[in-house]
C-alpha positions in Angstrom: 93.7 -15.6 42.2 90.6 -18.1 41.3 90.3 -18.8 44.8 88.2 -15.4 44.9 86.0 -16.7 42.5 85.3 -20.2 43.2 87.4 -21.9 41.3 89.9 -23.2 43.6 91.6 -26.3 43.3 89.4 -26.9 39.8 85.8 -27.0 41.1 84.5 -25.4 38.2 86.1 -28.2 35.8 85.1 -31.1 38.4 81.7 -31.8 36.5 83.5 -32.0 33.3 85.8 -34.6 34.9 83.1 -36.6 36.4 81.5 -37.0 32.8 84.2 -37.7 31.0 85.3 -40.5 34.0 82.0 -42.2 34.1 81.8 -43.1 30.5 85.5 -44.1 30.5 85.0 -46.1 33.1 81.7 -47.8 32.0 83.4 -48.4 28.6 86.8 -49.7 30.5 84.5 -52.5 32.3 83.1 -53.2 29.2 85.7 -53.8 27.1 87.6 -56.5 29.7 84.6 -58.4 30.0 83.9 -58.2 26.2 87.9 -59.7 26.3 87.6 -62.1 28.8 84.4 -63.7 26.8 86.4 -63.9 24.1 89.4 -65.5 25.4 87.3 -68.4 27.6 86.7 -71.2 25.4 83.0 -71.6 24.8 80.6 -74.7 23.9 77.3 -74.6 22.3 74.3 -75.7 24.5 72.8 -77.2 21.6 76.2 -79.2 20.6 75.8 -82.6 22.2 78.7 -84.1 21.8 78.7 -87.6 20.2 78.9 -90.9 22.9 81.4 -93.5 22.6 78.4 -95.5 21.3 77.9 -93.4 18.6 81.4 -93.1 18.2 81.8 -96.9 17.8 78.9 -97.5 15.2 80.3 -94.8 13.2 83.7 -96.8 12.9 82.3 -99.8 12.7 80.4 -98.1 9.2 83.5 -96.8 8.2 85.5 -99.8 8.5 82.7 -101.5 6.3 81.8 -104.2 9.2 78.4 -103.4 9.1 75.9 -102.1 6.1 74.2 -98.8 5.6 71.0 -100.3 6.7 72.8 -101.4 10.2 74.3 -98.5 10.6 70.8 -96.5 10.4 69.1 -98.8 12.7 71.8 -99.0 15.2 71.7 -95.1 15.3 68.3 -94.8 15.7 68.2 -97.4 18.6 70.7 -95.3 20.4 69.1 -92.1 20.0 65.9 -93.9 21.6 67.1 -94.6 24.7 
């Protein structure tokens, strides 16, 4: 019976498909790589993380082998080079 009017096979609701689809689908994409940013373990560029060097003096400062003053020169000498 629509067939006489054009409406055959729903052509006259295809363009409210296709708008509805597009969105969904943009919004689909979206949200897995929103999820899969999420779910990747990330590292700040600006984190550096610490040498063993730097690692060792701080130990060494803990334990009490060297002084404050050692320990501030000693840091400062690494971060130089």
């Amino acid at each position: 019976m629509w067939d006489c009017f054009g409406f055959g096979s729903m052509m006259g609701w295809g363009w409210l498909w296709m708008l509805v689809e597009g969105p969904a689908l943009l919004g689909l994409i979206v949200l897995v790589v929103w999820a899969v940013s999420r779910a990747l373990p990330r590292q700040s560029p600006a984190a550096k993380p610490a040498s063993d060097a730097d690692e060792i003096l701080r130990q060494r400062f803990a334990r009490g082998e060297i002084s404050a003053e050692e320990f501030r020169q000693a840091r400062e000498e690494l971060r130089r080079k």
